[in-house]
VOPAGU-2260 file (C-alpha; in pm, 1 decimal, decimal comma):
REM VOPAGU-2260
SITE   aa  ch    i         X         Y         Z
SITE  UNK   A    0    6962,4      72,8   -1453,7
SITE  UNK   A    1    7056,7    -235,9   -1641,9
SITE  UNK   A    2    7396,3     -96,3   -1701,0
SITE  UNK   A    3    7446,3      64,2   -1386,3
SITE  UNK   A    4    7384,8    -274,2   -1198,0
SITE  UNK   A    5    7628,8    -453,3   -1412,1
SITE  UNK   A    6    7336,6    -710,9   -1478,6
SITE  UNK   A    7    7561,0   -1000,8   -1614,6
SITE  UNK   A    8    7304,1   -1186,3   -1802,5
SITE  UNK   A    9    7148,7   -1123,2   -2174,6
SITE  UNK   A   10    6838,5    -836,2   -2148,8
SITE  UNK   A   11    6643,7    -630,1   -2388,1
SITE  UNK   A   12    6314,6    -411,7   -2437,1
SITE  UNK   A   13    6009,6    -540,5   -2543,8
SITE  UNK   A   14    5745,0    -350,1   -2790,4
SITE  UNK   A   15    5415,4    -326,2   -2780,1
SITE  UNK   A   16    5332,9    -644,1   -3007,1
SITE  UNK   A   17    5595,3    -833,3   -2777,4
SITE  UNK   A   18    5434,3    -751,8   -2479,7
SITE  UNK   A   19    5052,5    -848,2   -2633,5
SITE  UNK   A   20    5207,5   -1154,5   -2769,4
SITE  UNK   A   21    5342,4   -1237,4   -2414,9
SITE  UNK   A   22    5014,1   -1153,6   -2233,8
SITE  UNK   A   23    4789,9   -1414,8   -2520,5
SITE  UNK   A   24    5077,4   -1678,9   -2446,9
SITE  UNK   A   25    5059,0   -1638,6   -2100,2
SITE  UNK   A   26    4645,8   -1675,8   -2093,6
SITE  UNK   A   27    4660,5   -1937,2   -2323,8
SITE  UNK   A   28    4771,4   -2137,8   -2014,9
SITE  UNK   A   29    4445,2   -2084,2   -1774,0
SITE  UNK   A   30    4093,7   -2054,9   -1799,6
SITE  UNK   A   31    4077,8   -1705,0   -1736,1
SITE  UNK   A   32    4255,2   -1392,2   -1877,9
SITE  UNK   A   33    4469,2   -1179,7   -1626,7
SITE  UNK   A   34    4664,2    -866,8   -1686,2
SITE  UNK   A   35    4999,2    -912,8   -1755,0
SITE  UNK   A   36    5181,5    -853,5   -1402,5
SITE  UNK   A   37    5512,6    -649,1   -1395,0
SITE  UNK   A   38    5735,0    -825,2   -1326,2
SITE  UNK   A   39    5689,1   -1124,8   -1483,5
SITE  UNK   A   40    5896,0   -1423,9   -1582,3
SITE  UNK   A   41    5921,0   -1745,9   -1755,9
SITE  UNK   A   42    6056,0   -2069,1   -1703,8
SITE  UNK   A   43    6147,6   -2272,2   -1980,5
SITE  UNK   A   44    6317,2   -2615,1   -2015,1
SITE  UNK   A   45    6640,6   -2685,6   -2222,8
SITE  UNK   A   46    6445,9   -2745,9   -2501,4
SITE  UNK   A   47    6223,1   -2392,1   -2451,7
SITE  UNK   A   48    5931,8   -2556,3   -2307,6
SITE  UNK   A   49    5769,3   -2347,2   -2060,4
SITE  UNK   A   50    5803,3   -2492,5   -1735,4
SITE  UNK   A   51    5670,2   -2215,6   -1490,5
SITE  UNK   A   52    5496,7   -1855,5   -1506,6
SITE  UNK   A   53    5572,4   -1592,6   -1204,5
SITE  UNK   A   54    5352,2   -1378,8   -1148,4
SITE  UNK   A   55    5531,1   -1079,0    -972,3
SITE  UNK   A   56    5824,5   -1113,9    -792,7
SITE  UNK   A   57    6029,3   -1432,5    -811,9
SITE  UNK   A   58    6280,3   -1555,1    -475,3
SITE  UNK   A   59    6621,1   -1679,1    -633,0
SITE  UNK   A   60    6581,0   -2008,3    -340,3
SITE  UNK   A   61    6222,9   -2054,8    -537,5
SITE  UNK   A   62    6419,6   -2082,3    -859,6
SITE  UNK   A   63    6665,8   -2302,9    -818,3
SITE  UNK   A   64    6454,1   -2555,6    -614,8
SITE  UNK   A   65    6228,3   -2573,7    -955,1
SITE  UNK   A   66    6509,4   -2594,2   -1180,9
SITE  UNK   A   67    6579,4   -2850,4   -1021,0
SITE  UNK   A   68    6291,4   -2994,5   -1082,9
SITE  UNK   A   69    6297,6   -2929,5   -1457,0
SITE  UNK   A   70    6308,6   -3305,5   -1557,1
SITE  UNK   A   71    6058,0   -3440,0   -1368,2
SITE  UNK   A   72    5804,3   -3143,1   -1406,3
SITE  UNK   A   73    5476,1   -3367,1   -1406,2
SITE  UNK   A   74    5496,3   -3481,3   -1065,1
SITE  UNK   A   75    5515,5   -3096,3    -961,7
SITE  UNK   A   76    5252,9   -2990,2   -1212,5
SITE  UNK   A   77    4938,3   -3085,5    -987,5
SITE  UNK   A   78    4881,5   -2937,4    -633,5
SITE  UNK   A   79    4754,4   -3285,8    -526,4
SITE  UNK   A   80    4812,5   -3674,1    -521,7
SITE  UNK   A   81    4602,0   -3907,8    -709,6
SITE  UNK   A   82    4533,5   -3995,9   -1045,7
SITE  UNK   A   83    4365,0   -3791,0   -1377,6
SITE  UNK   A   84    4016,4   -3877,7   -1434,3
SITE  UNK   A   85    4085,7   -3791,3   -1828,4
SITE  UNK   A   86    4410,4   -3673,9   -1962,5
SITE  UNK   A   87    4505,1   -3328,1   -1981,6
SITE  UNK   A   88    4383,7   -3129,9   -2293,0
SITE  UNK   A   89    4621,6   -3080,6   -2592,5
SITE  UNK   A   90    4633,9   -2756,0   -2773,6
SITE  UNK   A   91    4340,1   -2673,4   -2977,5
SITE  UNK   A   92    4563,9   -2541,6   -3284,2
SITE  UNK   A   93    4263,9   -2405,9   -3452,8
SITE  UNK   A   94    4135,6   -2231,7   -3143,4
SITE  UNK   A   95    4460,6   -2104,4   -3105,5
SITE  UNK   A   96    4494,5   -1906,6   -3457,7
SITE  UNK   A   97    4137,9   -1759,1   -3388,1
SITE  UNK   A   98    4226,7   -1619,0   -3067,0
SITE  UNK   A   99    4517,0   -1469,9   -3228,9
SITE  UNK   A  100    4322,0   -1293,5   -3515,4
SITE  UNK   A  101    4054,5   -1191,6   -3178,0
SITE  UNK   A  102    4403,0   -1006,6   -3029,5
SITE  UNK   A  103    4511,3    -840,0   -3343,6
SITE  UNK   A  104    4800,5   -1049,5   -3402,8
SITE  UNK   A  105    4729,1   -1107,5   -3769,6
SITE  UNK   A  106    5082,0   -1171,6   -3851,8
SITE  UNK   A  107    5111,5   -1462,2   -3586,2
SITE  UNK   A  108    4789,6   -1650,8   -3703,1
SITE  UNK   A  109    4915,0   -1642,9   -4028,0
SITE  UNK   A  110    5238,2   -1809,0   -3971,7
SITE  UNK   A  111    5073,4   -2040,3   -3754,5
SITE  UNK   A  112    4809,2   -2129,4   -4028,0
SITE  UNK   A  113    5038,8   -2201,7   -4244,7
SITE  UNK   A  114    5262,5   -2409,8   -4023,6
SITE  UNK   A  115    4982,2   -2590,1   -3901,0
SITE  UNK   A  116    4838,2   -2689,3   -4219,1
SITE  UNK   A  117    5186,9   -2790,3   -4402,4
SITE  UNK   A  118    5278,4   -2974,6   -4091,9
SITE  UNK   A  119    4930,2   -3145,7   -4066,6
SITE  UNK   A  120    4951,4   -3222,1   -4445,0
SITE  UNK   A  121    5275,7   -3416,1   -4386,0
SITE  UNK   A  122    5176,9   -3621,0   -4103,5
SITE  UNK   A  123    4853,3   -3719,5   -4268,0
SITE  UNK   A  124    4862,7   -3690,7   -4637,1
SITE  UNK   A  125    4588,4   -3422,4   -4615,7
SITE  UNK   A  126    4519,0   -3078,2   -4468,0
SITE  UNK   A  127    4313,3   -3036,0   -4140,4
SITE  UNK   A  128    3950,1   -3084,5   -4154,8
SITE  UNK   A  129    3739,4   -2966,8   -3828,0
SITE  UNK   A  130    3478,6   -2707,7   -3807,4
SITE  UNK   A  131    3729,0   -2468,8   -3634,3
SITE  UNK   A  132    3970,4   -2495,1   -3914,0
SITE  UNK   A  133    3737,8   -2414,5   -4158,2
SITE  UNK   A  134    3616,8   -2117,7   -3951,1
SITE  UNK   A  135    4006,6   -2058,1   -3904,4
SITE  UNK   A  136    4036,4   -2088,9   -4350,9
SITE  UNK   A  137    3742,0   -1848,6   -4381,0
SITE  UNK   A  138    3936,8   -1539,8   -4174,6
SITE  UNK   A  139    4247,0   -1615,0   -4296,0
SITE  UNK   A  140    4081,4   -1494,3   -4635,4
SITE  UNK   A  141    3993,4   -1209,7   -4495,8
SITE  UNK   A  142    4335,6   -1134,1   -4371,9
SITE  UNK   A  143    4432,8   -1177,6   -4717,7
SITE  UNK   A  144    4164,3    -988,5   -4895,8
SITE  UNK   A  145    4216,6    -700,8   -4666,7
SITE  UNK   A  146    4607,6    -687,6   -4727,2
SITE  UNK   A  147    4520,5    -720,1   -5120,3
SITE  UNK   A  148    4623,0   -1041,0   -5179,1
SITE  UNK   A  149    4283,4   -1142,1   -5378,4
SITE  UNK   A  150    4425,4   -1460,3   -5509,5
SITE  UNK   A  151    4498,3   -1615,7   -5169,6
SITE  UNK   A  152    4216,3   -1473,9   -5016,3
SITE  UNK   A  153    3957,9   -1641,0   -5260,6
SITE  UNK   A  154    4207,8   -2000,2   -5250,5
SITE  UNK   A  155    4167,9   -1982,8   -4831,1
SITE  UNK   A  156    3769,8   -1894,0   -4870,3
SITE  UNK   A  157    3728,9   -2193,0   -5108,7
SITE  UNK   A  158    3888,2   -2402,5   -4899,2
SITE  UNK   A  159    3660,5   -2301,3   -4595,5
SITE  UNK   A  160    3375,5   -2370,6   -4797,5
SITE  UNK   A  161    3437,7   -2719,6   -4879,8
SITE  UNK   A  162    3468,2   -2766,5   -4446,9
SITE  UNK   A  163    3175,6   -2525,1   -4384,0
SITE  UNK   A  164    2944,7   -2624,7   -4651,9
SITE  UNK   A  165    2604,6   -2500,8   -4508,0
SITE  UNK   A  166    2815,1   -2215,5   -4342,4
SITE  UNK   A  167    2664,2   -1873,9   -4504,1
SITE  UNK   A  168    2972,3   -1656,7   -4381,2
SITE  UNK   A  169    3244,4   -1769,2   -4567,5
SITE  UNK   A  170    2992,5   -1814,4   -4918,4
SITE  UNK   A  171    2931,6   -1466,8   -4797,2
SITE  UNK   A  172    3255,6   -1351,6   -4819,7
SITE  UNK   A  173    3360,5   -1491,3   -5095,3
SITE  UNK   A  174    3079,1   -1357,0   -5301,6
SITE  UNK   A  175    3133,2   -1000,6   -5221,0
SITE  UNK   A  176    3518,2   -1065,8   -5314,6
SITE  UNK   A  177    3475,2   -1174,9   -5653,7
SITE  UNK   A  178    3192,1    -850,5   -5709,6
SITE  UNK   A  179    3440,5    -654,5   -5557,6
SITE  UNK   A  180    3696,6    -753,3   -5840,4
SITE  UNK   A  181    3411,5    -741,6   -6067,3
SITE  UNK   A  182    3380,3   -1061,9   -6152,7
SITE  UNK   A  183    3025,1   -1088,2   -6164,6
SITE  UNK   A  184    2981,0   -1411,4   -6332,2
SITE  UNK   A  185    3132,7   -1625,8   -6071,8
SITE  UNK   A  186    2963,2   -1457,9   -5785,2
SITE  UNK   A  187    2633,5   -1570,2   -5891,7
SITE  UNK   A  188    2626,3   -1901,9   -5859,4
SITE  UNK   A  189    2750,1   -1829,3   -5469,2
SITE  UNK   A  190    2452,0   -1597,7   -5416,7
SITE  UNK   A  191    2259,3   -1830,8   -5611,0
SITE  UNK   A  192    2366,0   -2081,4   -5317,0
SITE  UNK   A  193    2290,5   -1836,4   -5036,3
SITE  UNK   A  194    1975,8   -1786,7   -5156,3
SITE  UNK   A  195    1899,7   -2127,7   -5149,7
SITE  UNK   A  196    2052,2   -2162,8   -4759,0
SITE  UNK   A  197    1878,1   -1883,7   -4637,0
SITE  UNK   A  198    1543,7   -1819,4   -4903,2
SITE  UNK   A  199    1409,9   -1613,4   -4661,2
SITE  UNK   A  200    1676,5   -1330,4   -4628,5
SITE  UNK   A  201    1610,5   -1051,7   -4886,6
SITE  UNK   A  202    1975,2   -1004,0   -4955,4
SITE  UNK   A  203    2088,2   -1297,8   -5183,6
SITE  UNK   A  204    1785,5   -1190,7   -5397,9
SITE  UNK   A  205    1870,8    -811,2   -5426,0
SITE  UNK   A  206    2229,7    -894,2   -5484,8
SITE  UNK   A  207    2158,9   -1172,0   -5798,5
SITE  UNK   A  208    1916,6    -854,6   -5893,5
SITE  UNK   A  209    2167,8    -622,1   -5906,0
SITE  UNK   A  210    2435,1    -897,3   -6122,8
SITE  UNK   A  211    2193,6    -959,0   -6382,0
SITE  UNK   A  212    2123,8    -568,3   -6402,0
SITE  UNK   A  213    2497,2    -504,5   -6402,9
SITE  UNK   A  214    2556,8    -789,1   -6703,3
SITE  UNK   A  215    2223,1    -648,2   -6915,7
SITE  UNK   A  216    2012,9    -914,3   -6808,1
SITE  UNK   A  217    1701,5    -673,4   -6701,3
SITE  UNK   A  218    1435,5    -862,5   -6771,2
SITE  UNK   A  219    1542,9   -1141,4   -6559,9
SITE  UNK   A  220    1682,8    -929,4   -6241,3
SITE  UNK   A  221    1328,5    -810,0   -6229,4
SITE  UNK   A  222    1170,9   -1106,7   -6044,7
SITE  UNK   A  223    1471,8   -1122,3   -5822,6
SITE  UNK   A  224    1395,5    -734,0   -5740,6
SITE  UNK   A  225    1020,1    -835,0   -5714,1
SITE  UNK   A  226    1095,9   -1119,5   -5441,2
SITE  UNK   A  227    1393,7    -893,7   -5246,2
SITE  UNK   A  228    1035,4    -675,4   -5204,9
SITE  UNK   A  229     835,3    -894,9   -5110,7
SITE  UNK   A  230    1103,9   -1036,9   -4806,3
SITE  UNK   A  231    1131,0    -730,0   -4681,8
SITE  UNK   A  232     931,3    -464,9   -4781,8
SITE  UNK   A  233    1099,4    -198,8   -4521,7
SITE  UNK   A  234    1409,2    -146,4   -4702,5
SITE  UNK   A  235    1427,4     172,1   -4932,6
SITE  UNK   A  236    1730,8      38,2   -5169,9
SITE  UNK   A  237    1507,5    -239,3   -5249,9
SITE  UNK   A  238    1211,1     -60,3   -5321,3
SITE  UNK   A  239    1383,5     203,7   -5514,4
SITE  UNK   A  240    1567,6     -50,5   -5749,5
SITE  UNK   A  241    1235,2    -193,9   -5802,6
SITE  UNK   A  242    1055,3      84,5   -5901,7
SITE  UNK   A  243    1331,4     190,1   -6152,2
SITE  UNK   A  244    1315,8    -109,6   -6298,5
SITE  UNK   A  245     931,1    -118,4   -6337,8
SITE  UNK   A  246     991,7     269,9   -6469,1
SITE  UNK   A  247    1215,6     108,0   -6754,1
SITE  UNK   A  248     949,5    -130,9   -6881,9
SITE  UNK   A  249     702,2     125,4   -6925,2
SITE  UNK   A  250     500,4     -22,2   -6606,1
SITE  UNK   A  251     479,6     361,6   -6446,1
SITE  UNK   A  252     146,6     300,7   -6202,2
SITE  UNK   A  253     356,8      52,1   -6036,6
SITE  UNK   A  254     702,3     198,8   -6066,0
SITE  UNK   A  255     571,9     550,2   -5878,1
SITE  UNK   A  256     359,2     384,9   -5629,1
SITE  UNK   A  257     712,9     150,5   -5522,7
SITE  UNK   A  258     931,0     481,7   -5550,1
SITE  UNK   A  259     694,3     674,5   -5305,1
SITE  UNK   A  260     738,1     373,1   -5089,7
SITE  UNK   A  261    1102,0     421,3   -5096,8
SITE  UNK   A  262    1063,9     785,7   -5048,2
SITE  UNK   A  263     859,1     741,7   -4705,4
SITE  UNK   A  264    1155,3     492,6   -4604,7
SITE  UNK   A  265    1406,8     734,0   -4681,8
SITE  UNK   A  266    1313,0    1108,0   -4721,9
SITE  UNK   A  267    1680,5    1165,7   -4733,2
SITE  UNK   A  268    1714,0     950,6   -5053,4
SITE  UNK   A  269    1815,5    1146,7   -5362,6
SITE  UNK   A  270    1808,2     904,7   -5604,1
SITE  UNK   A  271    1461,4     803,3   -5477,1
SITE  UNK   A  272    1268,4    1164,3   -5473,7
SITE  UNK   A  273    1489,3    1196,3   -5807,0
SITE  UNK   A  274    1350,1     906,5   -5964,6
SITE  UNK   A  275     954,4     941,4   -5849,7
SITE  UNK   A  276     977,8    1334,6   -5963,6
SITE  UNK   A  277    1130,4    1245,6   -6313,4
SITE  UNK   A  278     836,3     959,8   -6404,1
SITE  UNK   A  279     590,9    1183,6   -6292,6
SITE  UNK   A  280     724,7    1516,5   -6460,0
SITE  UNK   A  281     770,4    1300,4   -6804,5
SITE  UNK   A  282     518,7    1036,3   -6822,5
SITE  UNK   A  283     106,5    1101,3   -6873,5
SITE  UNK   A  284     -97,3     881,8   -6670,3
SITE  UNK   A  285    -420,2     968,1   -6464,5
SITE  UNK   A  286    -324,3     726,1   -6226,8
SITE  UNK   A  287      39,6     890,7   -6090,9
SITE  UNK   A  288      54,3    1224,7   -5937,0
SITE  UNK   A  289      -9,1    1568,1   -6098,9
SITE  UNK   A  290     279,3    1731,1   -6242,0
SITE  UNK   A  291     269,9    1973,8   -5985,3
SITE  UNK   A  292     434,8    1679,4   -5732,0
SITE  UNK   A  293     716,3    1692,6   -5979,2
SITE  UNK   A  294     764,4    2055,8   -5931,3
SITE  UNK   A  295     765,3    2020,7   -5554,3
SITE  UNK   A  296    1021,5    1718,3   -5517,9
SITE  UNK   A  297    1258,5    1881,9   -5770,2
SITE  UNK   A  298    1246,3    2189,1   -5586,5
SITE  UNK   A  299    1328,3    2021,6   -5270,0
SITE  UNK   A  300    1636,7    1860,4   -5465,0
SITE  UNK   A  301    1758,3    2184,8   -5596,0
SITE  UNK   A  302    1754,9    2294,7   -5214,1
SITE  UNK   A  303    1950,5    2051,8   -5091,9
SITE  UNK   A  304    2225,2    2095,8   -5351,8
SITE  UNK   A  305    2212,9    2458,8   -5301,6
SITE  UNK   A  306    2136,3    2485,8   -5694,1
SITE  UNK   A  307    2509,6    2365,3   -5738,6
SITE  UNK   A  308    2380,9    2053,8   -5925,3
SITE  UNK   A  309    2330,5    2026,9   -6339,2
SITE  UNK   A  310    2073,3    1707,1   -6283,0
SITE  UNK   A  311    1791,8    1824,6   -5979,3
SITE  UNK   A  312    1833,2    2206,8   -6167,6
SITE  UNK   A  313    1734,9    1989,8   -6551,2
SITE  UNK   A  314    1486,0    1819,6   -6367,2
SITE  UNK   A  315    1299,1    2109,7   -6227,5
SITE  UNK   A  316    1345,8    2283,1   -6586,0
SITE  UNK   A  317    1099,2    1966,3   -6671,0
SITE  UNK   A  318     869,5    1970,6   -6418,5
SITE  UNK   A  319     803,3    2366,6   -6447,9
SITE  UNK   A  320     727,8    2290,0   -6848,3
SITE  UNK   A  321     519,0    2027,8   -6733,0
SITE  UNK   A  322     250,4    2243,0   -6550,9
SITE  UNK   A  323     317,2    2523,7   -6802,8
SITE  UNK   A  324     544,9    2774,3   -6667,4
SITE  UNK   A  325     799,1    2752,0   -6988,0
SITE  UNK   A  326     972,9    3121,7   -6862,9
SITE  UNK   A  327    1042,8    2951,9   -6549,5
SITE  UNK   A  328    1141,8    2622,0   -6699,3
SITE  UNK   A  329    1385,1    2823,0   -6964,1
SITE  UNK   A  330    1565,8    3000,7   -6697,3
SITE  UNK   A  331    1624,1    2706,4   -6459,5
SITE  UNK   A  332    1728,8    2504,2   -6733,9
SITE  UNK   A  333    1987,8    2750,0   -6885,8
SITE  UNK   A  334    2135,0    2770,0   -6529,8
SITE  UNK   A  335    2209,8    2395,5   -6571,8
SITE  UNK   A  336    2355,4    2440,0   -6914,1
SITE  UNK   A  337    2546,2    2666,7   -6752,4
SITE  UNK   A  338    2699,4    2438,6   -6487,6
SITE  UNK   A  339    2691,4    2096,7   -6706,6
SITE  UNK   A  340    2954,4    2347,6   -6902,0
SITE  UNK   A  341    3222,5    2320,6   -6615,5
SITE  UNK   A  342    3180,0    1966,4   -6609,2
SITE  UNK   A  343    3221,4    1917,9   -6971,4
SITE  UNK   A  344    2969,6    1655,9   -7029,2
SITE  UNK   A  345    2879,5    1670,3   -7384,8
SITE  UNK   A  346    2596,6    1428,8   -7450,4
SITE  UNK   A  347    2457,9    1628,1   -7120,9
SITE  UNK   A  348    2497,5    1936,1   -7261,1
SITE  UNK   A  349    2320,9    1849,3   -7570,6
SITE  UNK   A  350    2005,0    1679,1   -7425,1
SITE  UNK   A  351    1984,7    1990,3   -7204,8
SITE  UNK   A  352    2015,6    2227,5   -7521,4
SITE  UNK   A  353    1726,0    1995,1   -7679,9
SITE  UNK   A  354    1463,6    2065,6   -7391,2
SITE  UNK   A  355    1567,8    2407,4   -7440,6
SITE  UNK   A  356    1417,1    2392,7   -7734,6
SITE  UNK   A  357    1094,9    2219,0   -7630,7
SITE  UNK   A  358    1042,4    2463,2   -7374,2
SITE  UNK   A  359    1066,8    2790,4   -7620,0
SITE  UNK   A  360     804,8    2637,9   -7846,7
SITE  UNK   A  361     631,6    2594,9   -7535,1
SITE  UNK   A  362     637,7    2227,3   -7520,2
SITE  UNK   A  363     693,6    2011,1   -7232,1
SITE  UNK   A  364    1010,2    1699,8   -7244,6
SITE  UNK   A  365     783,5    1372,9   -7226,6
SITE  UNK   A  366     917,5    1040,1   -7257,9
């Protein structure tokens, strides 16, 4: 149509960022947001200051009477006479780049960041300060961090910690960026922090838990596990880790009564119906279960893995020796000899072979 018109002036298409970048500029100027109208058009100064927004059709008499006006815009600008009661509002800079990153235009709050901050630095000698800056720091991080730029994304979330001191979020997010790139050491003095913000929230503790398990440090992760427990009972993870650690230190009353709690939590938990069945198939205590529990769980493991799995097929092996049914417990446990042999794990292979062993001189595996 363009063309066929002979439309003398410069035109173009617009893609879809274009047109979202138009609509946020355009409700950037009110209070509420509208749809983007079609048509609509701008009016900008000489020096590409926006001067006027048409919503829908525009009358060529309309336009010329407010280019016209172009140089004295401000006595235009309000419907009525009189005289401000405060000045108008300048551009929140900070609110700006937020509400950029809220419309998906990532690559537009970035460039503004960064022109805000080295423009703000040479004006003043120093970057920007406010709350909203540091909130504005904090995302840009995660910008980063999500396009793999680690480096920058742990310099912005610094940064937004020395605004938002007492602000969890971006101590948050910085600690689960340095465990993510496995730097363990420096994200514990972060969680260390959290914990100290928020004592109450379970989370800090089962994360400083799960460092000092991570760097060999069991003995001391245990009272972090102990207090992640006792802030919130409710959460099988928590209870689980607990009673594995507990099972590790010899402390087996305890560990099984914490890894039946994380059972009831979770009945879909493997690792938790794993780890109760194994104390009880391979530790002696009148105070746990009866073997025969062992037998049962591991069963119900072998189910749900269709038999396809070497470890719940070696753990029933164990709990069948256990109550005494060594035919039983030789068969199941050549089966997962069989398929630890297509995975090729040697040092499973030969622990399996061992118990083989056990079980033909009738003798259960006990730890």
């Amino acid at each position: 149509i363009i063309r066929d018109i002979g439309f003398p002036f410069e035109s173009g298409m617009l893609d879809k960022n274009t047109v979202e970048r138009i609509a946020f500029f355009q409700n950037q100027q009110f209070v509420r947001d509208v749809a983007l109208t079609m048509p609509t058009s701008f009016l900008l100064d000489r020096d590409g200051r926006l001067a006027a927004i048409y919503r829908g059709p525009v009358q060529i008499a309309q336009l010329l009477s407010d280019v016209q006006k172009l140089d004295t815009l401000g006595k235009y600008s309000t419907p009525l006479a009189g005289r401000w009661h405060h000045p108008p509002g300048r551009m929140d800079i900070s609110e700006t780049i937020l509400m950029l990153e809220k419309y998906g235009l990532l690559g537009d709050a970035v460039a503004m960041f960064q022109d805000y901050a080295r423009l703000t630095i040479a004006r003043t000698g120093s970057p920007p300060k406010s709350k909203t800056y540091g909130q504005v720091l904090n995302n840009i991080g995660m910008i980063m961090q999500d396009a793999g730029r680690v480096d920058q994304a742990e310099q912005y979330m610094r940064q937004a910690i020395t605004i938002l001191n007492k602000d969890v979020q971006p101590l948050a997010n910085l600690a689960k960026l340095l465990l993510k790139a496995g730097r363990q050491a420096d994200a514990m003095p972060i969680f260390q922090r959290l914990a100290q913000l928020q004592p109450k929230q379970a989370q800090w503790q089962y994360a400083l838990a799960t460092i000092l398990d991570t760097i060999g440090q069991h003995d001391k992760a245990l009272g972090y596990h102990h207090e992640a427990v006792r802030l919130n009972p409710n959460v099988e993870v928590y209870q689980y880790r607990l009673g594995y650690a507990l099972g590790q230190r010899g402390q087996i009353v305890k560990a099984v009564k914490h890894l039946e709690k994380a059972a009831a939590l979770n009945p879909e938990s493997m690792h938790a119906i794993y780890g109760l069945a194994w104390l009880i198939a391979t530790r002696q205590s009148p105070e746990i279960p009866a073997p025969g529990r062992a037998v049962q769980l591991a069963q119900e493991l072998v189910k749900r893995t269709n038999s396809q799995q070497v470890e719940p097929m070696d753990l029933l092996a164990i709990a069948y020796a256990r109550i005494g049914q060594f035919d039983k417990s030789i068969e199941t446990a050549t089966k997962a000899l069989e398929l630890d042999r297509f995975a090729n794990r040697q040092e499973m292979t030969q622990m399996i072979s061992k118990r083989i062993k056990l079980f033909r001189a009738n003798k259960p595996y006990l730890e």
